[in-house]
C-alpha positions in Angstrom: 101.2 32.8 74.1 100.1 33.6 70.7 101.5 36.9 68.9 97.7 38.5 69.1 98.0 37.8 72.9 101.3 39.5 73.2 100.4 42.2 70.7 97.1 42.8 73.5 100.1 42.3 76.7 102.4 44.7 74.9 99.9 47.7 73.6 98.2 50.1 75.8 94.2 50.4 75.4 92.2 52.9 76.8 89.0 51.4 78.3 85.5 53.0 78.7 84.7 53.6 82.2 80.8 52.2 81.9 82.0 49.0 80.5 84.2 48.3 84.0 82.1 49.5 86.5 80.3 47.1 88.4 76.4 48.0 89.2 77.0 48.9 92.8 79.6 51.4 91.3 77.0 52.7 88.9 74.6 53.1 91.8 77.3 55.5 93.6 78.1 57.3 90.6 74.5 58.1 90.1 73.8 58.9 93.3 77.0 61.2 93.9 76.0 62.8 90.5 72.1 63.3 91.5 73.6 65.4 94.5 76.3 67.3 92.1 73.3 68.7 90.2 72.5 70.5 93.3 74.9 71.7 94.3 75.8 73.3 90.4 72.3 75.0 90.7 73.2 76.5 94.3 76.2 77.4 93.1 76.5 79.6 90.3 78.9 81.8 91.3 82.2 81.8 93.3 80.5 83.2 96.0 78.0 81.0 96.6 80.1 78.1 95.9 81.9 78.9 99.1 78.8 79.3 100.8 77.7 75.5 99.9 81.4 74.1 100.2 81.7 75.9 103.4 77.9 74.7 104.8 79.2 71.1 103.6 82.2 71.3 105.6 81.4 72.5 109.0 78.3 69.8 109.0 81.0 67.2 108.6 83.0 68.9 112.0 85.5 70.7 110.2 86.5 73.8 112.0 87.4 77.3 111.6 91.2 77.4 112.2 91.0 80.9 113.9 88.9 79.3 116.9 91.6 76.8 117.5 95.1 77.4 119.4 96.7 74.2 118.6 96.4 70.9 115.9 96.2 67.1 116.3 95.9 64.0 114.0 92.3 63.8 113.4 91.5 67.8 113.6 89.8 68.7 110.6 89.7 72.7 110.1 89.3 75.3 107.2 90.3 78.8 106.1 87.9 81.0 104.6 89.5 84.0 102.4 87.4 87.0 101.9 84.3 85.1 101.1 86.2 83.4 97.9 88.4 81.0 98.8 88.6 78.6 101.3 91.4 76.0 102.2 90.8 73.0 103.8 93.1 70.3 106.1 92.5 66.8 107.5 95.5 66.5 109.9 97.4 63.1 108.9 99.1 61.0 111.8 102.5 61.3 109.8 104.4 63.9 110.7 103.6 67.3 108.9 107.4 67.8 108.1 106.6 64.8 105.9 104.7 66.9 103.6 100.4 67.3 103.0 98.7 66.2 99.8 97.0 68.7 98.3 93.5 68.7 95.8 93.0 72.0 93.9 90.2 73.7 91.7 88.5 76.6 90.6 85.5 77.9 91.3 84.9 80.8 88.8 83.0 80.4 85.6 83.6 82.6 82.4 80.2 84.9 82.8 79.3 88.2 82.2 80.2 91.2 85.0 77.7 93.9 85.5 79.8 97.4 85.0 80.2 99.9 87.9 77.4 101.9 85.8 75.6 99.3 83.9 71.9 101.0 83.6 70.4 102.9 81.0 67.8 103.5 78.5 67.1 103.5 74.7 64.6 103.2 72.7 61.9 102.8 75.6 63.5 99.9 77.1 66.3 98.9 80.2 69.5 97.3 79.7 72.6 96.5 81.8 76.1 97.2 80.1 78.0 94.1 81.1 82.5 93.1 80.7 82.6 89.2 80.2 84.3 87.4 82.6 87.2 84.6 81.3 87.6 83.1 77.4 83.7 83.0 76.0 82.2 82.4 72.9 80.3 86.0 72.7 77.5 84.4 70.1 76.5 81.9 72.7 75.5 84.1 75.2 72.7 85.7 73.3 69.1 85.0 73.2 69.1 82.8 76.5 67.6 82.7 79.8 69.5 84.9 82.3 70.4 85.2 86.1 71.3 88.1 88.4 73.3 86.8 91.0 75.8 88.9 93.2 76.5 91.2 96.0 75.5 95.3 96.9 76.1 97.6 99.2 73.3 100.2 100.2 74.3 103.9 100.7 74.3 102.8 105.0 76.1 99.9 104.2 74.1 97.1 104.5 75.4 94.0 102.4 72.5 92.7 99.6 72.4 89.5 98.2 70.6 89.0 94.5 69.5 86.2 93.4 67.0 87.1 90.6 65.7 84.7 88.0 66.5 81.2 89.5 62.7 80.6 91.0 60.1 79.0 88.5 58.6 82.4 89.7 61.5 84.7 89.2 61.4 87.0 85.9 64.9 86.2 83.8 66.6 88.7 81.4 68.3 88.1 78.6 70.7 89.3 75.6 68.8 90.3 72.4 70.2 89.5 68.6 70.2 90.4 65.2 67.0 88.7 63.5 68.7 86.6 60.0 66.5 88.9 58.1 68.8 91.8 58.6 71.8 90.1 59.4 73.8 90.0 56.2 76.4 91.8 57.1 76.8 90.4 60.5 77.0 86.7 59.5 79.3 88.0 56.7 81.9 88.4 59.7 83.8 86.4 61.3 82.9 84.4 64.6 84.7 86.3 66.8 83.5 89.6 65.6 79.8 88.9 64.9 78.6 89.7 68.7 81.0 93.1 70.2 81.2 92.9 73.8 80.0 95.8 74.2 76.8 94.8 72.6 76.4 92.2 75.4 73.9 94.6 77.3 71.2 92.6 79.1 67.6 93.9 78.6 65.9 94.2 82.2 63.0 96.2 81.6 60.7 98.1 79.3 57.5 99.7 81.1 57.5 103.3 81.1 56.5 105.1 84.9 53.7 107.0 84.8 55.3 110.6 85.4 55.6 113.6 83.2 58.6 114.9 85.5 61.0 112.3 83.9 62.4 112.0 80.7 63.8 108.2 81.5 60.5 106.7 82.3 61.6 103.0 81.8 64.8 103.3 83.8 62.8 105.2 86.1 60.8 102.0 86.7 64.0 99.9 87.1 65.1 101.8 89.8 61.9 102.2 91.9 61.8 98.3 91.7 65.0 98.3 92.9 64.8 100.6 95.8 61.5 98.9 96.6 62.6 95.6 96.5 66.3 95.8 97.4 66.6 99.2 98.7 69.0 100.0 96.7 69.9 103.3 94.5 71.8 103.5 91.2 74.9 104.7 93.3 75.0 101.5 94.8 75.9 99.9 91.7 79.5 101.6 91.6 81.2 99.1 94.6 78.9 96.2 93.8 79.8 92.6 92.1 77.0 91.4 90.1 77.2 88.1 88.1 75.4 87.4 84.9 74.8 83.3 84.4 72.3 81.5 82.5 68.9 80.5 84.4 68.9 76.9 83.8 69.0 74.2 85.8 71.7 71.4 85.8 70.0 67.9 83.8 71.0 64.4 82.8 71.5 64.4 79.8 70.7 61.7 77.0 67.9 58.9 76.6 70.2 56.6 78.8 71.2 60.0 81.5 74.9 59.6 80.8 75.6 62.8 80.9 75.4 65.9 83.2 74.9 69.6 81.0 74.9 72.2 82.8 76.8 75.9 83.3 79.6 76.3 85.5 81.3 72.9 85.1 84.4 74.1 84.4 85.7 74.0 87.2 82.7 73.0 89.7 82.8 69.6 88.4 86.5 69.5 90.2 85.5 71.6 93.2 82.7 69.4 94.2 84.6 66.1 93.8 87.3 67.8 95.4 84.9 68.4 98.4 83.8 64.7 98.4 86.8 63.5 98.5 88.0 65.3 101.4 85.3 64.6 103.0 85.3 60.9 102.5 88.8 60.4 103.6 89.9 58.0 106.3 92.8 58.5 108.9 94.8 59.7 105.8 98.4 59.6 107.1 99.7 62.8 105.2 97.7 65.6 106.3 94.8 66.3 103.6 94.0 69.7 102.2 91.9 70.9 99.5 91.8 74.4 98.2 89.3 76.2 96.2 90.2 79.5 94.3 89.2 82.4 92.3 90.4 84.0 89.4 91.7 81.0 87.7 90.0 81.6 84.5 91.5 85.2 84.2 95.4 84.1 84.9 95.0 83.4 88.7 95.9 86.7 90.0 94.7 88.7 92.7 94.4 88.4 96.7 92.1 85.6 95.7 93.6 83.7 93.1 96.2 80.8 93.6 98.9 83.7 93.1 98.0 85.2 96.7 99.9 84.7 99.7 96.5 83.2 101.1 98.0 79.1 100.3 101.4 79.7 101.6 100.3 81.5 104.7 97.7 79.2 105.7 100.4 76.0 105.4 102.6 78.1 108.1 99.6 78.6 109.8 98.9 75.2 109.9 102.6 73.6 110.7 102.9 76.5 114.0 99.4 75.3 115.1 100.5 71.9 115.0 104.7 71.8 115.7 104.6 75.2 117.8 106.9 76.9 115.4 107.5 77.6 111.3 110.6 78.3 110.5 112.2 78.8 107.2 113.3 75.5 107.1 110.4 74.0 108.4 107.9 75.3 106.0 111.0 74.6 103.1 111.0 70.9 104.4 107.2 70.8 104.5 106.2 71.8 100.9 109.3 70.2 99.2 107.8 67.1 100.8 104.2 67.7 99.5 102.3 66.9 96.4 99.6 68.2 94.3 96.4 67.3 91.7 95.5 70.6 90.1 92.0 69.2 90.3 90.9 70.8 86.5 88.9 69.9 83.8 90.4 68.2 80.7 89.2 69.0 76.9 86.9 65.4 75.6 86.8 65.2 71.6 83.7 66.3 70.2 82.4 64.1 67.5 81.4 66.9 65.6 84.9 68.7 66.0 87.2 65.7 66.0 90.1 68.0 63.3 91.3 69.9 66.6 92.4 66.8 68.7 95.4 64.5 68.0 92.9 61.3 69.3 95.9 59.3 70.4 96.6 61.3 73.0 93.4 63.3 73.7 90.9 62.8 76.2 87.2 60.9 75.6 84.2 61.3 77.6 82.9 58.3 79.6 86.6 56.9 79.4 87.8 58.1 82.8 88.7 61.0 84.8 91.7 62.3 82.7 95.4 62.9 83.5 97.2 65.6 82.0 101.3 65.7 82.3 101.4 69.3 81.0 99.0 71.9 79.5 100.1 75.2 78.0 99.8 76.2 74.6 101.9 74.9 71.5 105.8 74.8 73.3 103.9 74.0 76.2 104.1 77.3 77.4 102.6 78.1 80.8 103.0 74.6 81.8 104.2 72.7 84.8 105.0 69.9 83.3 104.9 67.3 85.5 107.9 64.5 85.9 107.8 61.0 85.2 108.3 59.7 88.8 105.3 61.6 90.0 103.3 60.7 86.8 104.2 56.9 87.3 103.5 57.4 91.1 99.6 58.7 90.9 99.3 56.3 87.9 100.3 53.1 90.4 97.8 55.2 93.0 94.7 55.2 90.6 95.6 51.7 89.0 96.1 49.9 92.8 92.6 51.6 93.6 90.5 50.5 90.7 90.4 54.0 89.1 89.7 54.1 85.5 91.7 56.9 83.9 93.3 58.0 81.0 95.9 60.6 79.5 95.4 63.4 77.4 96.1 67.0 76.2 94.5 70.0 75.4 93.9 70.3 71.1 96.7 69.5 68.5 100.2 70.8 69.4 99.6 74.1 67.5 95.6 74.8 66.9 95.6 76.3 70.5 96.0 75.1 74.4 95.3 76.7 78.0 96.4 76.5 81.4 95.7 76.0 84.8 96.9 76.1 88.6 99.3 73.7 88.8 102.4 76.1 87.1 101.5 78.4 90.2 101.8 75.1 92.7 104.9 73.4 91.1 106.7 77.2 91.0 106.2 76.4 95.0 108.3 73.8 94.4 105.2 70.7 95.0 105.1 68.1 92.5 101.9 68.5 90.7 100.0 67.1 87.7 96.3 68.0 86.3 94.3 65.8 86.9 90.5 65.9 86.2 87.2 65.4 84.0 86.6 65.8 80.3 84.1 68.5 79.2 82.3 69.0 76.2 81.5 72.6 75.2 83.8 74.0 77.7 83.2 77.6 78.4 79.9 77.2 76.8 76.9 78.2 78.5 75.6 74.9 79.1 78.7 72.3 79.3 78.5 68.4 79.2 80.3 66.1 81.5 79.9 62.0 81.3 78.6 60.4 84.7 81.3 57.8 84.7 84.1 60.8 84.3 82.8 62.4 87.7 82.5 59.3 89.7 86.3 58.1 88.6 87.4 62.2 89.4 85.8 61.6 92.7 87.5 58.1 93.3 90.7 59.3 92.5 90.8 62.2 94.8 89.9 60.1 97.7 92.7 57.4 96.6 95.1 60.1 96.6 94.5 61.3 99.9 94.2 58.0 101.4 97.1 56.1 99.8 99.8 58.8 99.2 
């Protein structure tokens, strides 16, 4: 062996996923992605991501646990938590006491919120006051096309779905900014200050009713549209949860349609590969179970975030349904048996921002889906940080199942960092490890995902369930 053959035995390479992917594989990928588009533009909000993950599941048999007494290898049932979350189990023909592998993401965005009193009027036109939702870049949010999506209650109580600005006939709305004529002082500022939240009010209307009675004319007209439309009142607005997300559509991206932009991918890219691989699992012999939350992008808290009960009382649910009891010891046994991929996104380095990544160790797009060992920021703080015989583990797991992936971390050790689910998993005590797709423009209105990234995220879900 010559010393450049060694030197290439001994030295670890990253390779780019495109350049080992057979065409069949490419086929897949596009095909899987062509169907991921979809269901990004159906599902632009937590809400209605449940909706399609839930449609996808029960017309693949999976069952609603409640209407079943007792569990079987081969039963495939789900969990639906007030309309937000929804867990999801493949029962395994090992033993349950043997532990369950477990695939979880997120399926909140950063967006803007709607206030509980978000209309009024000035200067002869209609804005809603909106509270942004998760870490955003304020600037990026202005001058784009806009969405209403959400949930209301009438004054009766009748629930209302909106959905307003998605339809090539729909109007959108939008956020209005300072023209560079008069924006001296603004771009004097810094980034972070240039656009206040609370100048991220949405401008909905500007045609004055024809009255003489009111002094509000144009909000006047907002609310008869609304009433007539949705009968709704301005009360109504005080209980409700109403979304603001950009209008456009998910789209290849690039001459060559590499790439996928589109909102929301953070973390639906995960979610939906989650699904898929769930779905696409074979007799796994560990039970399966994939879990989709809320909240994620806001700390995880809440009765719907990976903080609640909801996880932990579903698993009991699950081993009494299946052993006829769940004790203490049996749930212990159980989850200390179990593992975990905190099915998240991963940071890519941006050509144009290379300064902020440390390149040996960050992620690239169209190299892989992306493992990463520990998040947090600087002292890996808020991390899980997972050990070195389950990273080896998953790593023989991908590498056995022809899974390209690589390894990376979130920015240089002190420009910033971020965190995800898996701390919340592993304080279960479940080994777990991150474990998903490189983004460009995370956060950002319209992110950007390679093809080949997807596909591998998808193909190392599935090897996960079917080979731990």
């Amino acid at each position: 062996m010559t010393d450049k053959e060694l030197f290439n035995e001994l030295t670890y390479k990253r390779k780019n996923a495109y350049e080992c992917m057979t065409d069949n594989e490419k086929q897949e990928m596009h095909e899987l992605c062509d169907e991921y588009r979809v269901f990004l533009d159906e599902g632009k909000t937590e809400r209605e991501c449940l909706d399609k993950a839930l449609l996808m599941a029960q017309s693949r048999g999976f069952k609603d646990i409640n209407s079943i007494d007792s569990l079987k290898t081969g039963d495939k049932v789900y969990k639906v938590n007030r309309n937000k979350n929804i867990l999801l189990a493949v029962i395994g023909s090992d033993d349950i006491s043997k532990g369950f592998n477990l695939v979880g993401a997120h399926i909140d965005s950063p967006r803007l919120d709607l206030k509980q009193n978000p209309l009024y009027e000035s200067n002869d036109m209609a804005l809603l006051k909106t509270h942004y939702y998760g870490g955003i870049k304020k600037y990026q949010w202005t001058t784009i096309p806009l969405a209403i999506h959400g949930v209301i209650f009438t004054k009766n109580g009748e629930k209302v779905t909106l959905n307003i600005g998605e339809k090539e006939s729909d109007p959108v709305f939008c956020i209005t900014d300072l023209l560079p004529h008069l924006a001296k002082d603004q771009m004097a500022k810094k980034m972070t200050d240039g656009i206040e939240g609370e100048n991220l009010n949405v401008l909905i209307g500007g045609m004055p009713a024809d009255t003489k009675e009111v002094k509000e004319k144009v909000k006047f007209t907002i609310l008869k549209l609304l009433n007539e439309r949705y009968g709704i009142t301005e009360r109504d607005f005080l209980s409700a949860e109403i979304e603001i997300v950009p209008a456009f559509k998910a789209r290849n991206v690039g001459l060559d349609e590499s790439f996928i932009g589109a909102y929301g991918q953070d973390d639906r890219v995960c979610a939906y590969t989650t699904l898929k691989g769930i779905f696409d699992a074979k007799n796994p012999k560990k039970t399966a179970m994939a879990i989709l939350v809320d909240k994620e992008e806001i700390g995880s808290a809440g009765n719907t975030g990976m903080l609640s009960a909801f996880f932990e009382m579903t698993v009991a649910e699950i081993i009494e349904k299946l052993t006829g009891k769940c004790g203490i010891t049996d749930y212990n046994t159980v989850i200390a048996n179990s593992a975990c991929l905190s099915s998240d996104v991963g940071a890519a380095v941006d050509p144009n921002y290379e300064s902020v990544s440390e390149k040996m160790n960050a992620a690239f797009a169209g190299y892989g889906m992306v493992l990463v060992k520990y998040t947090g920021a600087r002292g890996k703080s808020g991390s899980s940080d997972a050990n070195a015989e389950f990273v080896y583990e998953i790593g023989k797991i991908l590498d056995d199942n022809g899974v390209i992936w690589q390894t990376g971390e979130l920015g240089k050790v002190d420009q910033g960092g971020g965190g995800t689910i898996a701390q919340y998993v592993a304080n279960l005590n479940i080994d777990v490890i991150d474990c998903g797709v490189p983004v460009l423009s995370m956060h950002a209105p319209f992110e950007v995902t390679a093809k080949s990234d997807i596909y591998m995220a998808y193909r190392s879900y599935l090897a996960f369930y079917e080979n731990r």
